[in-house]
DSSP file (Angstrom, degrees, kcal/mol; ACC not computed):
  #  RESIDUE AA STRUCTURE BP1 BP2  ACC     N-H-->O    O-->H-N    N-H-->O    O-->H-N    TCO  KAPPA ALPHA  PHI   PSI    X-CA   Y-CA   Z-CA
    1    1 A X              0   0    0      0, 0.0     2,-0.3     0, 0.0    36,-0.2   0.000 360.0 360.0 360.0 126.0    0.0    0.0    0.0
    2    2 A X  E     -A   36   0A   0     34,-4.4    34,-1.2     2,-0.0     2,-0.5  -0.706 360.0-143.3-120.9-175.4    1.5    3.2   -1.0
    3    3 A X  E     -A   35   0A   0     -2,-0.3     2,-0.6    32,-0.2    32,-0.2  -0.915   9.4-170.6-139.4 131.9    0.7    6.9   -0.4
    4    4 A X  E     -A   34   0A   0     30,-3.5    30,-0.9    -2,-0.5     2,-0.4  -0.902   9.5-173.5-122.0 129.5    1.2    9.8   -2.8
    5    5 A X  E     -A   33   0A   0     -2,-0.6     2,-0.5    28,-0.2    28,-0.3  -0.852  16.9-171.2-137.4 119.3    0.7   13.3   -1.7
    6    6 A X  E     -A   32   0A   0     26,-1.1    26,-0.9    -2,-0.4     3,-0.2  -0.873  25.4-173.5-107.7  96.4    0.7   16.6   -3.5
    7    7 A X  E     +     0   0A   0     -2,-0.5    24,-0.2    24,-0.2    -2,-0.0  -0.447  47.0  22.6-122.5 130.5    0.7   19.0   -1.1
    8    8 A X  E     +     0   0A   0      1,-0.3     2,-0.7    -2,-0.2    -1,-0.2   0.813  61.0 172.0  82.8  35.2    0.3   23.1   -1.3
    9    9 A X  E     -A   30   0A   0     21,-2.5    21,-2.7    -3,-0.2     2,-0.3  -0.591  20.3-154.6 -80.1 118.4   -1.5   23.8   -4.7
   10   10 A X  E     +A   29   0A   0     -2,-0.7     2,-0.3    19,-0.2    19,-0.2  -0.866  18.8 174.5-108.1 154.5   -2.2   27.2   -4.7
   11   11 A X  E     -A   28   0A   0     17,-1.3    17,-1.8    -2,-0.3     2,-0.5  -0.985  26.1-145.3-151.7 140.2   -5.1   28.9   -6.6
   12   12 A X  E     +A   27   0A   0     -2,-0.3     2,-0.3    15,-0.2    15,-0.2  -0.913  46.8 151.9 -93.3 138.2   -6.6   32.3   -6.8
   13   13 A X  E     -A   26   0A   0     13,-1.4    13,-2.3    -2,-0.5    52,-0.1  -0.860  52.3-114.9-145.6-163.0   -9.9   31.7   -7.4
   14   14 A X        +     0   0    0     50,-0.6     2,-0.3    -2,-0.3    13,-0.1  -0.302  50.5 141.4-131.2  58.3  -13.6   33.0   -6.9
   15   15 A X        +     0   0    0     11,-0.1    54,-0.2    52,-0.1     2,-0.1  -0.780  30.6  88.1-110.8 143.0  -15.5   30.6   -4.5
   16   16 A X  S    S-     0   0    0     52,-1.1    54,-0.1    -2,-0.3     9,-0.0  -0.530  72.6-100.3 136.1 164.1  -18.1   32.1   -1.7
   17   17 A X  S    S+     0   0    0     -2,-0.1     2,-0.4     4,-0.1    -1,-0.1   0.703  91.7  82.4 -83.5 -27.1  -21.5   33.2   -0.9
   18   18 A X  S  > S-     0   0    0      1,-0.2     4,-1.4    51,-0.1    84,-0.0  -0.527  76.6-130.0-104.9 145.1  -20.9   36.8   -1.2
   19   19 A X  H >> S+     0   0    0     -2,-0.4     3,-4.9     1,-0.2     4,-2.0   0.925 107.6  56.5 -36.0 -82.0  -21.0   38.9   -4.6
   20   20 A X  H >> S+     0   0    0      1,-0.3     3,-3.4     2,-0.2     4,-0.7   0.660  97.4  61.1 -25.4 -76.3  -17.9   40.4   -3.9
   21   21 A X  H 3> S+     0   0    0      1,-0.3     4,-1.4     3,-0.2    -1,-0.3   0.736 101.6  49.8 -48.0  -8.7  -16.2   37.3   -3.5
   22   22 A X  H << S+     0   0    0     -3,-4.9    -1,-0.3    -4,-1.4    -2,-0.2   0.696 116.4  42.9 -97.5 -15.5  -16.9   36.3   -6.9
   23   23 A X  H << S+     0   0    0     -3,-3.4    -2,-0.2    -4,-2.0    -3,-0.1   0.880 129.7  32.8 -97.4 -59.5  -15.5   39.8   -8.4
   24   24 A X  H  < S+     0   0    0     -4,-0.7    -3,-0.2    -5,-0.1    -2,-0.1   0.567  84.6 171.3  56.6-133.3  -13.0   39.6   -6.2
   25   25 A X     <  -     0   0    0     -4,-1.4     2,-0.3    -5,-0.3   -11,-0.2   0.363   9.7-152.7  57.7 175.7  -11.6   36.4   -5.2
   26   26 A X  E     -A   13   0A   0    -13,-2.3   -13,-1.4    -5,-0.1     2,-0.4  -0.997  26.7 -41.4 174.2-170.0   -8.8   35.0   -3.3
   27   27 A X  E     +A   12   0A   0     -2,-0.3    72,-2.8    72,-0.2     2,-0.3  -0.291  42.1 176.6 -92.2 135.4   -6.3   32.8   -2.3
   28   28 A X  E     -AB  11  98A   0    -17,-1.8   -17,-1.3    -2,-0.4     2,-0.2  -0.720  13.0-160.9-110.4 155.1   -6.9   29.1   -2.0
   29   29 A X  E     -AB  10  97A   0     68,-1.3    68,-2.9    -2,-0.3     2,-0.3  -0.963  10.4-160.2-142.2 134.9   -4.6   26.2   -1.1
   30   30 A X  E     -AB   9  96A   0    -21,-2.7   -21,-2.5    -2,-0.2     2,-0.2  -0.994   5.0-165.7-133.0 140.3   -5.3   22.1   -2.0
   31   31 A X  E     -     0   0A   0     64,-3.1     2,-0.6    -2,-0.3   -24,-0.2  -0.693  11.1-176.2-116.8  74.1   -3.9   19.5   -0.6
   32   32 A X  E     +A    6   0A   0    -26,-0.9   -26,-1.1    -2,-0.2    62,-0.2  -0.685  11.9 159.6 -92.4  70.5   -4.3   16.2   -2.3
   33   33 A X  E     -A    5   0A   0     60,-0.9     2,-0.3    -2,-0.6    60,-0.2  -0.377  11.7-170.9 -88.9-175.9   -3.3   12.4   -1.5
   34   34 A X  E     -A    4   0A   0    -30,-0.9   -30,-3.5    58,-0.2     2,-0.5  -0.925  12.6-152.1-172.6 128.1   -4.7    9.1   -2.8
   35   35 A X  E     +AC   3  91A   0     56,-0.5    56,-2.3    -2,-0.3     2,-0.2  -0.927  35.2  79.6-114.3 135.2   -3.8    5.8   -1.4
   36   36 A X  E    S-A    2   0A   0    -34,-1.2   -34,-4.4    -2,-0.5     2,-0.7  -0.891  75.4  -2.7 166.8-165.3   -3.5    1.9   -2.9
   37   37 A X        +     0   0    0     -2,-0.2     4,-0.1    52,-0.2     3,-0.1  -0.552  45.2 154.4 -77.0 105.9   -1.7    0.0   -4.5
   38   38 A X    >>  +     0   0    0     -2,-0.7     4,-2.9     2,-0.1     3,-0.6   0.319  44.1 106.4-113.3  16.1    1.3    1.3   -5.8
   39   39 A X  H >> S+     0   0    0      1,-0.3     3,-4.1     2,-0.2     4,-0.9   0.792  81.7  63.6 -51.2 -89.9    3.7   -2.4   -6.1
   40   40 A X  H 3> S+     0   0    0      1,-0.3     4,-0.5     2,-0.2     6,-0.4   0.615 111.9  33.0 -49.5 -19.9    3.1   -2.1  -10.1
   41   41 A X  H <> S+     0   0    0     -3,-0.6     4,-1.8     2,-0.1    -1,-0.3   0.878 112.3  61.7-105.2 -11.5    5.0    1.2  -10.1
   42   42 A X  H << S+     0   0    0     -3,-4.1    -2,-0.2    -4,-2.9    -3,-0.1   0.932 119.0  32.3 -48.5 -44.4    7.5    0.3   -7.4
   43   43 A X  H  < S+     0   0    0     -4,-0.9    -1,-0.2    -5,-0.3    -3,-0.1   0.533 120.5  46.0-102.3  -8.1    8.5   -2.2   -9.5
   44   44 A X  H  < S-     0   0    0     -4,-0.5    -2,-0.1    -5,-0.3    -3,-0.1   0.897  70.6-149.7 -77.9 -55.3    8.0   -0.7  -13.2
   45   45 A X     <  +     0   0    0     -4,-1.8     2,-0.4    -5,-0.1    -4,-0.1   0.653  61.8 131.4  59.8  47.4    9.6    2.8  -12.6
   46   46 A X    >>  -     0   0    0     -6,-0.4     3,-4.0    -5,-0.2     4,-0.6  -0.902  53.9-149.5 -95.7  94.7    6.5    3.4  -15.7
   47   47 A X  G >4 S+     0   0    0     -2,-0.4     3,-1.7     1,-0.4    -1,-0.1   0.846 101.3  70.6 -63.8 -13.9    4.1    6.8  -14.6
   48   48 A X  G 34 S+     0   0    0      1,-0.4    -1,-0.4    -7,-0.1    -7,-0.1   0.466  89.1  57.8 -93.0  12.4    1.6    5.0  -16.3
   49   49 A X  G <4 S+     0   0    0     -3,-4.0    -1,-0.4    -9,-0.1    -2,-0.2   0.344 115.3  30.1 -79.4  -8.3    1.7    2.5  -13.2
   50   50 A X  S << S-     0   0    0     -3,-1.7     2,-0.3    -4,-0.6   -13,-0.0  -0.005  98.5 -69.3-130.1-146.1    1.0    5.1  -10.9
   51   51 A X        -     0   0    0    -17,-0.1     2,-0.8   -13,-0.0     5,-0.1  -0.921  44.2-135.0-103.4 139.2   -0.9    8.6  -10.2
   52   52 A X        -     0   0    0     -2,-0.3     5,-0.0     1,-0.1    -4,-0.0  -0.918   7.3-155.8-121.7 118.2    0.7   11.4  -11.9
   53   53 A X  S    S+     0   0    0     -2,-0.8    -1,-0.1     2,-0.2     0, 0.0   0.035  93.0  63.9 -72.4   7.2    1.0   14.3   -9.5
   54   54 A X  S >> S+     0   0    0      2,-0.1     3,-3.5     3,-0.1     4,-0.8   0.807 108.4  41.7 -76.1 -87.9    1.1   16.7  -12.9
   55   55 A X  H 3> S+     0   0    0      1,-0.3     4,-0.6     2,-0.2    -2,-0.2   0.257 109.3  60.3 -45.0   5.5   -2.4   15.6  -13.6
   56   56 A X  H 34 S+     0   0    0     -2,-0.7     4,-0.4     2,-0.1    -1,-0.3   0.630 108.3  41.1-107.6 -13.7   -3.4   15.8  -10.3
   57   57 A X  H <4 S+     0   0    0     -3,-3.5     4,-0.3     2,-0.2    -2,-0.2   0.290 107.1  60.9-115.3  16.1   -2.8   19.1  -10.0
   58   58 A X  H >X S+     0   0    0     -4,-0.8     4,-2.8     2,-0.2     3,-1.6   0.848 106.8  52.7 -80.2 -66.4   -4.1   20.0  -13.4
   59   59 A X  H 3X S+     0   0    0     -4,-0.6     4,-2.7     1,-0.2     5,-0.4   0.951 105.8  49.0 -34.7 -50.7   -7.4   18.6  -12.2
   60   60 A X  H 34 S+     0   0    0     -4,-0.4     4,-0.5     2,-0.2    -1,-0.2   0.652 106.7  54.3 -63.3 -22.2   -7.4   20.6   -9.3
   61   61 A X  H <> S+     0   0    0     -3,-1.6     4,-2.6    -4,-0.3    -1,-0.2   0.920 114.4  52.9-101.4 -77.5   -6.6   24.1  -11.4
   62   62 A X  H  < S+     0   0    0     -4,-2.8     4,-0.4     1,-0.2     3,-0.4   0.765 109.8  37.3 -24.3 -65.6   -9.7   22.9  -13.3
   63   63 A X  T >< S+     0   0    0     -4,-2.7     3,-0.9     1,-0.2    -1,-0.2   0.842 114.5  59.0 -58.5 -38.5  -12.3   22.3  -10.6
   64   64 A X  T 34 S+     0   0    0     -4,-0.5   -50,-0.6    -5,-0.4    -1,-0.2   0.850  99.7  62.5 -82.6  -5.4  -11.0   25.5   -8.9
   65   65 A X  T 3< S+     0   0    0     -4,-2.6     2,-0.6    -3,-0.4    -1,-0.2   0.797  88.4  74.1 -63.6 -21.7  -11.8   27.6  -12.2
   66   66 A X  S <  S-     0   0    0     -3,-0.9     2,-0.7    -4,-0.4    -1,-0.1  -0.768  89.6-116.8-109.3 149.8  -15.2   27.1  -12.1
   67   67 A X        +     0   0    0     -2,-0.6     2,-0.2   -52,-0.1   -52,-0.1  -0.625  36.4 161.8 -83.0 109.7  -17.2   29.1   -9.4
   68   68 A X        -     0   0    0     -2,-0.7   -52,-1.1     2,-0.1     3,-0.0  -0.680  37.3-134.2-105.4 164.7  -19.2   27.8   -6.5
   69   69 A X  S    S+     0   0    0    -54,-0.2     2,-0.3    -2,-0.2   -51,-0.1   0.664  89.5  46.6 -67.6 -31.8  -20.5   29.0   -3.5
   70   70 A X    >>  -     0   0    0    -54,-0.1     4,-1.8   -55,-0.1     3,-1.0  -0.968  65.6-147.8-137.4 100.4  -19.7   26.3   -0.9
   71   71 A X  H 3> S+     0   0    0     -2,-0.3     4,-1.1     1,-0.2     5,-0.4   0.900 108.3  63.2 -47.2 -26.0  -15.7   24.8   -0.8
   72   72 A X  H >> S+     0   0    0      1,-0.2     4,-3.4     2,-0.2     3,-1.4   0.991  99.8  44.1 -47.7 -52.0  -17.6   21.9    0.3
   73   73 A X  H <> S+     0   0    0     -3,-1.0     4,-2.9     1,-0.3    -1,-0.2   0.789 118.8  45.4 -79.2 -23.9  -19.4   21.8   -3.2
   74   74 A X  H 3< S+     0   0    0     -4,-1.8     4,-0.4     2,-0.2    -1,-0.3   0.552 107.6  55.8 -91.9  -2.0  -15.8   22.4   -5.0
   75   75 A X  H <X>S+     0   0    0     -3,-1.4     4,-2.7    -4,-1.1     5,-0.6   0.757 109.1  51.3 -94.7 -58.2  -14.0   19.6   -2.6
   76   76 A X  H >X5S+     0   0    0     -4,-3.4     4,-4.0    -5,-0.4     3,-1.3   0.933 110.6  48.6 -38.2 -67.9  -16.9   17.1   -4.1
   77   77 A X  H 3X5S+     0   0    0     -4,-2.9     4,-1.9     1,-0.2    -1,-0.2   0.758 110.7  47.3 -58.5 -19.6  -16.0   18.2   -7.9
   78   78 A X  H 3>5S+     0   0    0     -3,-0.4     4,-1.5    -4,-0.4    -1,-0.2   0.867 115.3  52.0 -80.3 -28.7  -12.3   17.7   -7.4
   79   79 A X  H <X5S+     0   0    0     -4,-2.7     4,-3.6    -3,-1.3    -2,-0.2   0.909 111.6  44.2 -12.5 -83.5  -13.3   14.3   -5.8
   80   80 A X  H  X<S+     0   0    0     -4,-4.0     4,-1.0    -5,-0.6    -2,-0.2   0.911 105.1  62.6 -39.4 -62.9  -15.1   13.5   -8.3
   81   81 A X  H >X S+     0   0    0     -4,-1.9     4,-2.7     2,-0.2     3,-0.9   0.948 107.5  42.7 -31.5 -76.4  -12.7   14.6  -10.9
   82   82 A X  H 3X S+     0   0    0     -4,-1.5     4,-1.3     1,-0.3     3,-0.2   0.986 102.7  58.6 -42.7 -64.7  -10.2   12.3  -10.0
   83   83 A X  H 3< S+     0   0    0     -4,-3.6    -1,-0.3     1,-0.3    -2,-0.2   0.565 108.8  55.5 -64.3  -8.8  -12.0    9.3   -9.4
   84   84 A X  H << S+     0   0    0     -4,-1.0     3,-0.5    -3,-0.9    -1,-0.3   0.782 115.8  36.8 -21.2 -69.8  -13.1    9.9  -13.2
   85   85 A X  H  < S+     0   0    0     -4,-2.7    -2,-0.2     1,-0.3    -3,-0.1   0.577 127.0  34.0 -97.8   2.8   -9.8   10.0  -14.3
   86   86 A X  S  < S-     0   0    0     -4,-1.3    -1,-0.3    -5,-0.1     4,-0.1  -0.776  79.4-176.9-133.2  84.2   -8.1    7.2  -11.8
   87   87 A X        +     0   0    0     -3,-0.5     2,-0.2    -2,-0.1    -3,-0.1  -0.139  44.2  78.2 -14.7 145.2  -11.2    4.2  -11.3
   88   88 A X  S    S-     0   0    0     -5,-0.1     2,-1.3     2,-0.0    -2,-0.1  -0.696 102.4 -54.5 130.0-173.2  -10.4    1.9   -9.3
   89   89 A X  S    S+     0   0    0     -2,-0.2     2,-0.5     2,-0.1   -52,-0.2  -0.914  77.2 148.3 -94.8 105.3  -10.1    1.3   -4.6
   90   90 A X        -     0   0    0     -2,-1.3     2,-0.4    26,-0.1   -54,-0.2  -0.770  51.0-137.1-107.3 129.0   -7.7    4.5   -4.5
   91   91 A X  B     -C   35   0A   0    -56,-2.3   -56,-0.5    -2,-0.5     2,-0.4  -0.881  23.6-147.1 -79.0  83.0   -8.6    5.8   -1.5
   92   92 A X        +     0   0    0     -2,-0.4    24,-3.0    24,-0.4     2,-0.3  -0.701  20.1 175.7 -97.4 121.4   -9.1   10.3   -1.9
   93   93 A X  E     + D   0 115A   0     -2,-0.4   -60,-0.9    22,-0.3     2,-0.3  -0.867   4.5 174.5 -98.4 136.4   -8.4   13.0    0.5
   94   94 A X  E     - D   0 114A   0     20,-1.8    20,-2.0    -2,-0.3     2,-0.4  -0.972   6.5-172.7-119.0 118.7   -8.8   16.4   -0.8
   95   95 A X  E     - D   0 113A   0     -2,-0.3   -64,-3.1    18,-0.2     2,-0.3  -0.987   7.0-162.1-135.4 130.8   -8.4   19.6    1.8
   96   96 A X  E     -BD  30 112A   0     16,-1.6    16,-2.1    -2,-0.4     2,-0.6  -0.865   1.2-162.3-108.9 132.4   -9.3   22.9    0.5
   97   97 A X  E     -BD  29 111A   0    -68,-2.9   -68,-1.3    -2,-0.3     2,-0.8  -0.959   3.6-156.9-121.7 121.2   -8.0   25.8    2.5
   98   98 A X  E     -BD  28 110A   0     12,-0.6    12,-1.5    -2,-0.6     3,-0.5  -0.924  20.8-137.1-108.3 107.6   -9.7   29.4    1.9
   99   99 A X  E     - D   0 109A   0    -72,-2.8    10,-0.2    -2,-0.8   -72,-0.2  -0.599  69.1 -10.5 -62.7 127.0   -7.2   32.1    3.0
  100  100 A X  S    S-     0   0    0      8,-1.1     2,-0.3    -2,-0.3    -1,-0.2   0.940  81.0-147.3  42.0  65.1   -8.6   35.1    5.0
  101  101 A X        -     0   0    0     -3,-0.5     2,-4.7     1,-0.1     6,-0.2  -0.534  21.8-113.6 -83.4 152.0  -12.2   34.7    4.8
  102  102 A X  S    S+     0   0    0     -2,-0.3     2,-0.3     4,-0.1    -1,-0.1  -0.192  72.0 131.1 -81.9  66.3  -14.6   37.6    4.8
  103  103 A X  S    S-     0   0    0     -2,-4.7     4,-0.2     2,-0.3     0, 0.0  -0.889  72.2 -88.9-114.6 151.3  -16.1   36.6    8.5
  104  104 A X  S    S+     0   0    0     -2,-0.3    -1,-0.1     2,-0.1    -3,-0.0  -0.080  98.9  22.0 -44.9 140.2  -16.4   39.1   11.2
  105  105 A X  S    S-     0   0    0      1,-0.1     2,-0.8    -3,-0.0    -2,-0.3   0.479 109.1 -42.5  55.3 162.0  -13.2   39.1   13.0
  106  106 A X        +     0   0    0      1,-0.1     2,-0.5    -4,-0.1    -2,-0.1  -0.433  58.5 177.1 -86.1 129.8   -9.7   38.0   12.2
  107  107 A X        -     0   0    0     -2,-0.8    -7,-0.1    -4,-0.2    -4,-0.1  -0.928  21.8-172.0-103.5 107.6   -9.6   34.9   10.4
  108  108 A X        -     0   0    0     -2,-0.5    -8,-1.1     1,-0.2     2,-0.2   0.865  65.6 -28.4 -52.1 -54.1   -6.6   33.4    9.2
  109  109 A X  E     -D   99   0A   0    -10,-0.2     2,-0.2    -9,-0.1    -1,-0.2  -0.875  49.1-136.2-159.7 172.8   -8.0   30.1    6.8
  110  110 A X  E     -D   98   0A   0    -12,-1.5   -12,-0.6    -2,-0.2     2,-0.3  -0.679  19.6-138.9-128.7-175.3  -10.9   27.9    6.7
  111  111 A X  E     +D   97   0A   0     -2,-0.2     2,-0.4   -14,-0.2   -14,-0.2  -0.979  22.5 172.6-155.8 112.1  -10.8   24.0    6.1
  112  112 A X  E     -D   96   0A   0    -16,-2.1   -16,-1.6    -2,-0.3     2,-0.7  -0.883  13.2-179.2-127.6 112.5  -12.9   21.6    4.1
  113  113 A X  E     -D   95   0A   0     -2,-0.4     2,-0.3   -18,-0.2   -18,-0.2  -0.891   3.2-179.6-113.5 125.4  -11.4   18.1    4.0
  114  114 A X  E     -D   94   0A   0    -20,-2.0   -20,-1.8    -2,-0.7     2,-0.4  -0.885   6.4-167.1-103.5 142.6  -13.3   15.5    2.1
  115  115 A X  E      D   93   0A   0     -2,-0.3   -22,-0.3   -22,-0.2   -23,-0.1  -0.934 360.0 360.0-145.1 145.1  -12.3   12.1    1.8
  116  116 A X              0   0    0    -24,-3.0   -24,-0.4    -2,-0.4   -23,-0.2  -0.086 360.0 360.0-173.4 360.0  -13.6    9.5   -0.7
């Protein structure tokens, strides 16, 4: 069982309830592993045994371009995303971090971790 994790994707993007955030925006960070079986690339050295952490963070660029309200609802599509383009028992965690949101008082991040 191996573990691959691609860690600190940052994206400006335009996710949130309020108009302003979608003129906006702001800074996002995703943090992405996926776990299984990874003997067929241990043993290949072939990327096309494995998950390719270029394309994982291509997805992620994707999903965070298009605009929703809820990081929850944008943690699902990057889910989603993935498991589309890798099938299979890979076990995916996704955590979306929203920098300095626009809540009453000072806020540093928020946090949405899905895992699937």
């Amino acid at each position: 069982m191996g573990l691959i994790e691609v860690n600190g994707i940052r994206v400006y993007a335009y996710h949130g309830c309020l108009t302003e955030e979608g003129r906006i925006g702001g800074q996002y960070q995703v943090d992405v592993s996926v776990e299984g079986d990874l003997g067929p690339a241990e043993r290949s050295d072939r990327l096309r045994d494995t998950i390719d952490y270029g394309r994982i963070t291509a997805i992620v660029r994707d999903q965070m371009a298009v605009r929703s309200h809820l990081i929850e609802h944008v943690c699902r599509r990057i889910v989603d995303a993935l498991q589309a383009e890798w099938p299979g028992p890979w076990r995916w965690r996704v955590r979306l971090v929203k920098e300095h949101p626009p809540v009453a008082g000072a806020v540093d991040h928020v946090v949405y971790t899905l895992t699937a």
